[in-house]
C-alpha distance (Angstrom), angle and dihedral (degrees) to the residues before:
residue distance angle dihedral
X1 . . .
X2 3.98 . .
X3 3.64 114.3 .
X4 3.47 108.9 -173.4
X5 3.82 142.2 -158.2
X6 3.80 107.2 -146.8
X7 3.75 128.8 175.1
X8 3.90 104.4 -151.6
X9 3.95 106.1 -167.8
X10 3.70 124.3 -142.3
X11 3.94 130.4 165.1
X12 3.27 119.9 -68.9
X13 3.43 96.2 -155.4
X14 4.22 122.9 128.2
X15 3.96 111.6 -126.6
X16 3.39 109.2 -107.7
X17 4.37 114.6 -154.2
X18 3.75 131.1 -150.3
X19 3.70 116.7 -88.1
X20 3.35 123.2 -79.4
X21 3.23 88.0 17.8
X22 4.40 138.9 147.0
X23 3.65 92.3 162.3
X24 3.97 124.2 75.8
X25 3.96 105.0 -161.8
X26 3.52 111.2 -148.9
X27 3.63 106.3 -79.4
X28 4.00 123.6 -111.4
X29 3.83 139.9 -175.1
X30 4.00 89.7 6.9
X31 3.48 148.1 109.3
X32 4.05 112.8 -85.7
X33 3.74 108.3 -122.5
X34 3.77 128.8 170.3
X35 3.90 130.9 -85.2
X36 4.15 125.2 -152.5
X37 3.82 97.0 -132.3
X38 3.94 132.6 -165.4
X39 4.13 108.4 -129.7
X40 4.01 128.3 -159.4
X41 3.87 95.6 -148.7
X42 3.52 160.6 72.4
X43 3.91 133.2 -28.7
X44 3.87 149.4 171.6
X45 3.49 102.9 -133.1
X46 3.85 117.6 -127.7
X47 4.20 89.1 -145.6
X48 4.02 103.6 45.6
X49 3.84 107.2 12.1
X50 3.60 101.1 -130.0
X51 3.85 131.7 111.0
X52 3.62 117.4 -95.1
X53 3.98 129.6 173.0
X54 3.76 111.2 -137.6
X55 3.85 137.1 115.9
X56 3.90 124.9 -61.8
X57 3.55 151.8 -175.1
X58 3.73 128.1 -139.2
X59 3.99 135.1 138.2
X60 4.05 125.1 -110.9
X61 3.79 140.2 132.9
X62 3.73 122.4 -63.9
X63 3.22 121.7 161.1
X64 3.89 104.7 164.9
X65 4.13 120.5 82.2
X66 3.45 116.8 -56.3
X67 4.09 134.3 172.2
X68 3.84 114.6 -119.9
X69 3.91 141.8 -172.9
X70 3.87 121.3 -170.9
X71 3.78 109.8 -109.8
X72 4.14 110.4 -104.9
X73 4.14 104.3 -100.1
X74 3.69 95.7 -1.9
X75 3.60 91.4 160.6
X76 3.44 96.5 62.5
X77 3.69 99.2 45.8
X78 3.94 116.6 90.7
X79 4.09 128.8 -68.1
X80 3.63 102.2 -92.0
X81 3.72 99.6 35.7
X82 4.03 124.0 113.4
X83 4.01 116.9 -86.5
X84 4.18 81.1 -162.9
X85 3.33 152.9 7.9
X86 3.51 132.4 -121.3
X87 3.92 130.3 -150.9
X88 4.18 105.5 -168.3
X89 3.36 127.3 -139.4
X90 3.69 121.4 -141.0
X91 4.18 107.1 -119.4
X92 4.18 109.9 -122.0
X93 3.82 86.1 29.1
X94 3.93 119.4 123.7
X95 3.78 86.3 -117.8
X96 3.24 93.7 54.8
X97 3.93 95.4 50.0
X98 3.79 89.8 46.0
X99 4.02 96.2 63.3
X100 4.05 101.3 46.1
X101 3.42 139.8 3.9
X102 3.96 79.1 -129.7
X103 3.67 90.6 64.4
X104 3.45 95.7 94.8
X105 3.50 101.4 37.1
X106 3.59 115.8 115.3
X107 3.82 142.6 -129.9
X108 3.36 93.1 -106.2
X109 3.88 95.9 72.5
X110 3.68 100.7 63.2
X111 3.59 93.5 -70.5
X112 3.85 108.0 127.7
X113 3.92 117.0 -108.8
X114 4.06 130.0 -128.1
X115 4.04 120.1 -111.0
X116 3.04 123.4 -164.1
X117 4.22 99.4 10.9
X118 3.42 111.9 -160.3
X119 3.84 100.7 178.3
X120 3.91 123.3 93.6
X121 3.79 91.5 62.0
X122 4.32 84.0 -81.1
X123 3.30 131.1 106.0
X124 3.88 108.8 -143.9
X125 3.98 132.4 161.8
X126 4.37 116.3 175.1
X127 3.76 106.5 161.0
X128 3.76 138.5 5.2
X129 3.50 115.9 121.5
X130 3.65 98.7 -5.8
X131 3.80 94.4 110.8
X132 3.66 83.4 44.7
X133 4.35 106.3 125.8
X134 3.99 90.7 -152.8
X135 4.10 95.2 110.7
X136 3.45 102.3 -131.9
X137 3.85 87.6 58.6
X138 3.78 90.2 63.2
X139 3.76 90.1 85.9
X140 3.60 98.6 66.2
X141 4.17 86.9 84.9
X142 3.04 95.8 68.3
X143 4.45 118.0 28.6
X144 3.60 108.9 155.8
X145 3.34 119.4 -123.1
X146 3.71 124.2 -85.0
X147 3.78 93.8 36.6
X148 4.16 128.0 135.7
X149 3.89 116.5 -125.0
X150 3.80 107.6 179.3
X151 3.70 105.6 -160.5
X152 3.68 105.9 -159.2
X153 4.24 130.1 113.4
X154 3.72 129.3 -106.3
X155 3.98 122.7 -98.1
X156 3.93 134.4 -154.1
X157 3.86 117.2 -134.2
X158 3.49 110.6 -139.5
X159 3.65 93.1 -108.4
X160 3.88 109.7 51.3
X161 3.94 129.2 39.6
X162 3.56 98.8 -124.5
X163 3.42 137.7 83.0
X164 3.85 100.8 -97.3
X165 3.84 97.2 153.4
X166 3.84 129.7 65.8
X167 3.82 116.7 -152.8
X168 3.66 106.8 -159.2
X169 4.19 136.4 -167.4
X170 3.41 107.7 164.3
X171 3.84 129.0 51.7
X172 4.02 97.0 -169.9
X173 4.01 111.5 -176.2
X174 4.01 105.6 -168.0
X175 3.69 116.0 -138.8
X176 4.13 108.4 150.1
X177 3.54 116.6 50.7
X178 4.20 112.7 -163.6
X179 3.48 97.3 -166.5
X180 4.01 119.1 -157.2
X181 3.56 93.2 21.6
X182 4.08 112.4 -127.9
X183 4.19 104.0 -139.7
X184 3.61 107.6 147.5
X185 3.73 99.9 91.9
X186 3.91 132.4 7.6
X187 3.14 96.4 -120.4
X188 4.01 96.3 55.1
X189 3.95 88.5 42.1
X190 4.29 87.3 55.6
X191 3.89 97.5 39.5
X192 3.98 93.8 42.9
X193 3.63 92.5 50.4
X194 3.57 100.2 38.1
X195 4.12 88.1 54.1
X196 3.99 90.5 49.7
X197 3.65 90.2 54.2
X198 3.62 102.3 48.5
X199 3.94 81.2 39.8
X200 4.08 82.6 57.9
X201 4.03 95.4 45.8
X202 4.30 92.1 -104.7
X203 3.66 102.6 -174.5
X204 3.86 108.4 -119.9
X205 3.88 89.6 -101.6
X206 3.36 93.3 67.9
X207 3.50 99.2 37.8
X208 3.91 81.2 53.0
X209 3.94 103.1 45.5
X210 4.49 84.8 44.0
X211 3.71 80.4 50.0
X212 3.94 92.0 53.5
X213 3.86 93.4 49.9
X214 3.90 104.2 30.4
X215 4.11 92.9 103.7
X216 3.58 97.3 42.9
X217 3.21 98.4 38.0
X218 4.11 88.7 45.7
X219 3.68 87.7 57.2
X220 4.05 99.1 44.9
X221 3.88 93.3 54.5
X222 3.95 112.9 -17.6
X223 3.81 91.8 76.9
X224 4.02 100.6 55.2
X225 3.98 79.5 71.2
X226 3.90 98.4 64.6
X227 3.50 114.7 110.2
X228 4.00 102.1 12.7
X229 3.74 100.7 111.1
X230 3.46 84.8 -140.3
X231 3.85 134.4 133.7
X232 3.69 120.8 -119.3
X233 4.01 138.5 171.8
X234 3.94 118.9 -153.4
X235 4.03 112.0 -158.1
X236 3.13 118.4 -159.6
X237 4.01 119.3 -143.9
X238 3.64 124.7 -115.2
X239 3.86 110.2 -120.1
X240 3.85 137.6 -159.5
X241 3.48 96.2 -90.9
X242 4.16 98.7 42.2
X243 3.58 103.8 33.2
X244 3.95 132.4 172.6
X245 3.93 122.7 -137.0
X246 4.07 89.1 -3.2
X247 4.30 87.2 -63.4
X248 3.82 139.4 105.6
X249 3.81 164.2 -162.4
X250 3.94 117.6 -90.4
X251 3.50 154.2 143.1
X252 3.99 132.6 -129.2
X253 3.69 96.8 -114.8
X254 3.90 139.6 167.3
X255 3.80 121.4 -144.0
X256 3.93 114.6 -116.2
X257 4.13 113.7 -144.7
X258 3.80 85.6 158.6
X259 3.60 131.0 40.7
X260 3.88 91.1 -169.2
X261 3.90 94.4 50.7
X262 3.68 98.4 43.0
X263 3.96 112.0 111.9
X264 4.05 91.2 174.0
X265 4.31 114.2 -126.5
X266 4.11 134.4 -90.8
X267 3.86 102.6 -103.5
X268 3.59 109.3 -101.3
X269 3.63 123.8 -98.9
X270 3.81 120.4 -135.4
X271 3.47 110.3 -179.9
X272 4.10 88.1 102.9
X273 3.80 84.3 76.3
X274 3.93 105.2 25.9
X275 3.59 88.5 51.5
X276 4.21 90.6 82.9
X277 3.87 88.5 52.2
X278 3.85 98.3 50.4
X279 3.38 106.2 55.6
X280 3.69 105.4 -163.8
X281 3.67 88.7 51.7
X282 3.89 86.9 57.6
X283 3.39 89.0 44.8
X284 3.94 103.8 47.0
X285 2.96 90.8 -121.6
X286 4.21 98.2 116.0
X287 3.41 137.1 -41.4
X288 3.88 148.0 -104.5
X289 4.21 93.6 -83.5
X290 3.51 122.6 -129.7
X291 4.17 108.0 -127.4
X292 4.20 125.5 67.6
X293 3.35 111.1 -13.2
X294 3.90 145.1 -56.7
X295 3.44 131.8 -141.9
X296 4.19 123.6 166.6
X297 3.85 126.5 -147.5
X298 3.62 87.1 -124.6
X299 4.00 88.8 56.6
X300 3.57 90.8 42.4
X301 3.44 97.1 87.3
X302 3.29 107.7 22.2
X303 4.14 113.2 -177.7
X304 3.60 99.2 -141.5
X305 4.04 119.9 17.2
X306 3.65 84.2 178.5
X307 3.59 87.9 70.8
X308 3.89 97.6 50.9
X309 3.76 89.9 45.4
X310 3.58 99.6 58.8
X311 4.26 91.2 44.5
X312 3.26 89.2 54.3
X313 3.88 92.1 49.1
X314 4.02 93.8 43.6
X315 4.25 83.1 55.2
X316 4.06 89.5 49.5
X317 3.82 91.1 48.0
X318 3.64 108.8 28.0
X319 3.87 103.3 32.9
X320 3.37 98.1 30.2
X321 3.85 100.5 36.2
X322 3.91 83.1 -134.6
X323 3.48 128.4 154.8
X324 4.10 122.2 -135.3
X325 3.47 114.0 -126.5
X326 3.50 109.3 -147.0
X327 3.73 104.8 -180.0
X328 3.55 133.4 18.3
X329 3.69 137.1 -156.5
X330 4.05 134.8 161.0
X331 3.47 117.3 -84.0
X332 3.76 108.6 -118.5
């Protein structure tokens, strides 16, 4: 069984609003770019080690509506740091409805769609490059389960012209594998997956928390799918509390006490640790790339993902003073 270590690129970018603006309608006919979001949830904390429910910050994809308030002397604060910070809002909700007549649009009409989703305490990612013709890409149909993909985008240093660094914001570990992905309706989407999970021995937590997001979450990225003939697997991420080969899902976070005094965090860089499983990187000799995906022969079938995992968490928490979000839910 291949476990792999794959780097899937996405842009890096910060979403930028409308002037005047506290309201982020959900975003259409552009690029998807990355939001600093506020979480209700639960974390590993980077000072004591123990679990702890609280608010946190930490960057991802969102592409639906969320609330937003510019972060207090963003200008001054570091390059790579938020300029705001974003409070989503769950599509089909009653919020949601209340702030735009767009709010319960849905990706399938041009608006763009959400991969991975972290929020509603899962981790789940169903489509993004998998229809992709680039070969390498190919593989993303079929990941085994208890694999690492680090979603994050390639950096430059200031001194080379390649992308040597690798900023990273999700840690997804894939455990449940829905195979030819049922989008057209709903209800095929909820029953199919529901089926392949009990068929896979889900613990009734998760069947209950996938249960608790399937419409939403069916309308934020499910949808775009209908009507494109086209074959598609959705993983679903292993979490703290249903875990595969003693690992998990998570994302570098930062624990919020104050709203007012929260600047947000520069997206950690990994390349200290993925360096020794790309060997041209180690070598100088290139770096990890910044578009699709990558994925090395000598990652390919790596010996102990355990191993990688828990470097790539001692970076996040003791480099980076970084907390690990474990699961994450709207704040409201």
């Amino acid at each position: 069984m291949k476990k792999r270590l794959i780097l899937f690129f996405h842009p890096a970018d910060e979403r930028k609003p409308e002037k005047d603006q506290t309201i982020y309608k959900w975003a259409k006919d552009v690029r998807h770019s990355r939001k600093y979001v506020v979480s209700n949830g639960k974390l590993l904390s980077s000072i004591d080690d123990e679990i702890k429910e609280c608010n946190f910050g930490f960057w991802t994809e969102w592409e639906a509506i969320s609330r937003f308030e510019e972060i207090n002397n963003a200008s001054e604060n570091k390059k790579g740091f938020p300029e705001r910070r974003h409070y989503p809002i769950k599509p089909l909700s009653e919020g949601c409805n209340s702030i735009s007549s767009e709010g319960n649009g849905s990706c399938k009409t041009g608006y763009l769609n959400t991969d991975p989703c972290v929020l509603g305490n899962m981790f789940l990612y169903s489509n993004c490059q998998q229809d992709n013709n680039v070969k390498k890409c190919k593989i993303l149909k079929d990941l085994e389960p208890g694999g690492i993909i680090l979603f994050g985008s390639g950096k430059q240093s200031n001194e080379k012209n390649i992308y040597d660094k690798f900023i990273c914001d999700t840690i997804f570990v894939t455990k449940y594998k829905i195979e030819n992905l049922s989008s057209e309706t709903f209800e095929d989407f909820y029953n199919d997956t529901i089926q392949k999970l009990k068929e896979q021995k889900a613990p009734d937590r998760t069947l209950e928390r996938f249960t608790r997001l399937s419409k939403w979450y069916y309308t934020l990225t499910i949808e775009s799918l209908k009507n494109k003939n086209k074959y598609y697997t959705l993983y679903i991420g292993a979490t703290i509390d249903d875990r595969i080969d003693n690992i998990y899902s998570y994302v570098p976070c930062k624990e919020i006490e104050d709203l007012n005094s929260d600047i947000g965090f520069e997206r950690p860089d990994l390349s200290r640790v993925l360096k020794n499983y790309f060997t041209n990187v180690k070598n100088n000799n290139g770096g990890f790339g910044n578009q699709t995906i990558n994925y090395k022969n000598d990652v390919d079938d790596i010996e102990d993902i355990e191993e990688v995992w828990n470097k790539i968490k001692e970076c996040i928490i003791n480099h980076y003073k970084l907390d690990i979000g474990t699961l994450c839910d709207f704040y409201e």
